[in-house]
N, C-alpha and C positions, 0 to 999 in steps of 0.2 A: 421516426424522423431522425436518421443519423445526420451527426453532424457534418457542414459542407466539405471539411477535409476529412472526411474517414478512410475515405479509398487511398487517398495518395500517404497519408499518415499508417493504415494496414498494411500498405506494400514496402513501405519503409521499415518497416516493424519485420515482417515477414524476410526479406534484404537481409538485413543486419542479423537478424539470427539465424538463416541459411551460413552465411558467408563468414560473420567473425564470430559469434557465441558457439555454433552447434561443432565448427571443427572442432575445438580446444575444450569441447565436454569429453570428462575423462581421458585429458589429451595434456594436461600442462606439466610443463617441467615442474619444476622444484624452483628454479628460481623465477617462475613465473606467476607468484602466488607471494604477496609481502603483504607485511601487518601495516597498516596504515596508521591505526592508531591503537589504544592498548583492546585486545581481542576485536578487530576489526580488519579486514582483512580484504585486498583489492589484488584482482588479478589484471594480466595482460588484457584479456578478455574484455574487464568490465573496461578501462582506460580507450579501446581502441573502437567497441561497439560504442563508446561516448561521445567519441569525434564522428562518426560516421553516421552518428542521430542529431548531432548537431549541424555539418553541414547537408542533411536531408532535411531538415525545417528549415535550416535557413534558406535553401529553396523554396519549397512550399509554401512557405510564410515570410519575406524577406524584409528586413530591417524591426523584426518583432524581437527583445529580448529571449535568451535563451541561458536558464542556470543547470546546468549539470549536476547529479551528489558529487563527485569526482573532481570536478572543476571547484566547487565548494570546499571540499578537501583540502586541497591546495590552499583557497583562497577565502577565508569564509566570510570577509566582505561581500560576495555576490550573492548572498541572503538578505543585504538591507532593501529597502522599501520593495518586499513581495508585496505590498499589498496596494501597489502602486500600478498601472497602466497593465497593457498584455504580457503574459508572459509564459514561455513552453518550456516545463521542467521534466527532467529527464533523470530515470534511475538506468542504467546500462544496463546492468544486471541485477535486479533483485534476488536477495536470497544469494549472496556469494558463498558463504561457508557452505550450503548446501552443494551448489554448483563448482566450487574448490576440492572438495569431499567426492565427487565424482556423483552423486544421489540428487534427485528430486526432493522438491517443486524449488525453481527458477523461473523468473520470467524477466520483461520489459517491461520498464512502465513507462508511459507518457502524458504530460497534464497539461492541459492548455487552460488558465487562470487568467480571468481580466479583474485585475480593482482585489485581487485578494478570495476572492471568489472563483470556484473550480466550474467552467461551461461546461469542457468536454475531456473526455479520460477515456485511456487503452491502457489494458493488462493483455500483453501479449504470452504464450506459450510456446517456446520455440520446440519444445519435443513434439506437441500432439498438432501444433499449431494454431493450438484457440485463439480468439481475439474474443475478448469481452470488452465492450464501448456504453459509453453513456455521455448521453447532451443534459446540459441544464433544461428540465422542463418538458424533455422531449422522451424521455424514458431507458432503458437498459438493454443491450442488443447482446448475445453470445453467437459468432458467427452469423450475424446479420439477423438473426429473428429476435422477436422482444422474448423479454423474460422478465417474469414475475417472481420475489421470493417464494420460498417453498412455503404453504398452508403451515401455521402454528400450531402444531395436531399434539404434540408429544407430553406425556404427561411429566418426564424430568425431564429437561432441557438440557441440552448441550456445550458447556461451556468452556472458551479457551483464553486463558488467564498468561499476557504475558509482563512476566513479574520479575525478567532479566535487570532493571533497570530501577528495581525498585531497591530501597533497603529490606537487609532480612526482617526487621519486626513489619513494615507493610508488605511483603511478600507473603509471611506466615501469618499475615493477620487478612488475609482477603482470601486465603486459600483453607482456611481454616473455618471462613463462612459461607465457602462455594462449594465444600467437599459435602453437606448436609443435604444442599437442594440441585446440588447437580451434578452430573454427568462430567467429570473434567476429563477435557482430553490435549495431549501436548498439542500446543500450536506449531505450527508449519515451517515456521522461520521464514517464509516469505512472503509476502502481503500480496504479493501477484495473485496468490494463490488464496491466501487467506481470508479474505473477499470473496471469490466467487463460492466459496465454501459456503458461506454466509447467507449467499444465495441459493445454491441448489440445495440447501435442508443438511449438508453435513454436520454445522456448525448450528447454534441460534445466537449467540453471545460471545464476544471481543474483547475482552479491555485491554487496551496497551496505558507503556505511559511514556513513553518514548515518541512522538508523533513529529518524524524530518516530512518534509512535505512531500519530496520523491515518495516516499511509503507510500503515503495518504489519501494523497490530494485526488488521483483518479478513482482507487479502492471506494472510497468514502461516497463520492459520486456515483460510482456504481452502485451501491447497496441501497444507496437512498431512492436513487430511480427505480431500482427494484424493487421498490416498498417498503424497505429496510429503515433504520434508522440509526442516525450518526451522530452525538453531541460529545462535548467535553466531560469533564467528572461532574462540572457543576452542572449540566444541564442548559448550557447554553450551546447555541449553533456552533459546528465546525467552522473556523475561515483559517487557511494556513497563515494569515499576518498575525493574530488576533493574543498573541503568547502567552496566550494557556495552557496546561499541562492535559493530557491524557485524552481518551476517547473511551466512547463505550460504544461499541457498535452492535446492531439486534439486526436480526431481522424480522420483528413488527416492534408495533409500539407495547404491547404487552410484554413482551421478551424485554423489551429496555427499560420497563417502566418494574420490570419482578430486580432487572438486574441493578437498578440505584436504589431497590430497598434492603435487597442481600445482601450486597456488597459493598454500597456508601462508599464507592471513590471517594467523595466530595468533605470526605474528613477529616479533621488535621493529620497532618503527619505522611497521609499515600502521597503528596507530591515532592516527597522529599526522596533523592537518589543515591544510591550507594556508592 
């Protein structure tokens, strides 16, 4: 059961990275690539796929709020009450240093949230052109078929630790209890991507601590309709209003339940940032 907008929100998707993402891969000037804030970094690209995902929902969907990352950038007032009425948040481009750099995984995301609560989410791919979708309740689609996380089979588990945003002693001090009982492998830099990893069995285990809701909010939907599981450090639900720190994402509940007793997000000190 996809959601009632998926076609016309896929085609939107599909649009927008034919038309302004996919020329200007491996295509940007120099001065088409500026730091937005300190190591953060927006291109023409993400700035102009922003508007042109904004007035395609606001067809689609008309007189429904709509916050962009980009627009928030600017403005970060259009973050207050998410957790308030409908609303369609949008990452233009996720993964820009990736896609600044000229290299893979990039994508689109799109989140439709009512009350603070994520319904329905797309992680688009504009190179291979995947779409991966999920409805609250209704399950996890990659190009239109369901999909189930991958079987929990493996005897060390896989795990991707991003510890960008942490300070050094919580950085070295979670990486230092993950390198014993897991497999660590660099994470993606993209959440497009980073998700369905989660799902197809590349990945078993997430922890961010950085959680903007563009990242999130679809990702997090996706893995959990896939069987997956998504909470905070403390062990409470994901809701992007809810201003909490961190995530730990599995995919089963075994995989989330090995990773808060490995790793103990939830202890003084990992929420604090460098």
């Amino acid at each position: 059961m996809m959601h009632d907008l998926h076609q016309p929100v896929a085609a939107l998707l599909a649009r927008v990275g034919e038309t302004v993402v996919m020329p200007r891969f491996r295509n940007l000037a120099a001065d088409e690539i500026v730091e937005k804030s300190r190591g953060e970094l927006v291109t023409v690209a993400d700035r102009e796929a922003e508007v042109r995902l904004f007035e395609g929902l606001a067809t689609i969907d008309p007189g429904v709020r709509i916050v962009g990352e980009e627009a928030c950038a600017a403005d970060p007032s259009l973050m207050n009450d998410l957790g308030r009425g409908r609303i369609w948040i949008i990452d233009p481009i996720d993964g820009t240093a990736n896609f600044a750099a000229g290299r893979e995984p990039f994508g689109i995301i799109v989140a439709l949230v009512e009350d603070g609560s994520t319904v329905a989410g797309w992680l688009y791919d504009p190179v291979s052109g995947r779409v991966c979708h999920a409805i609250a309740g209704g399950g996890a689609f990659v190009d239109g078929t369901p999909i189930r996380a991958s079987s929990d089979t493996r005897e060390r588990r896989v795990a991707t630790l991003a510890t960008r945003f942490m300070t050094d002693a919580a950085s070295n001090k979670v990486i230092a209890r993950a390198g014993p009982v897991y497999d660590v492998q660099p994470i993606p830099f993209c959440a497009a991507e980073h998700y369905p990893r989660l799902v197809d069995g590349t990945y078993d285990i997430a922890l961010f601590q950085r959680t903007l809701p563009w990242d999130h909010a679809a990702g997090a939907l996706f893995l959990t309709e896939a069987g997956g599981l998504v909470t905070r450090w403390d062990g409470t639900p994901y809701r992007i209003d809810d201003g909490n720190i961190g995530l730990v994402a599995a995919s089963s509940e075994l995989a989330w339940q090995q990773a808060m007793d490995v790793l103990r997000p939830y202890e003084t000190g990992f929420a604090e940032t460098a």
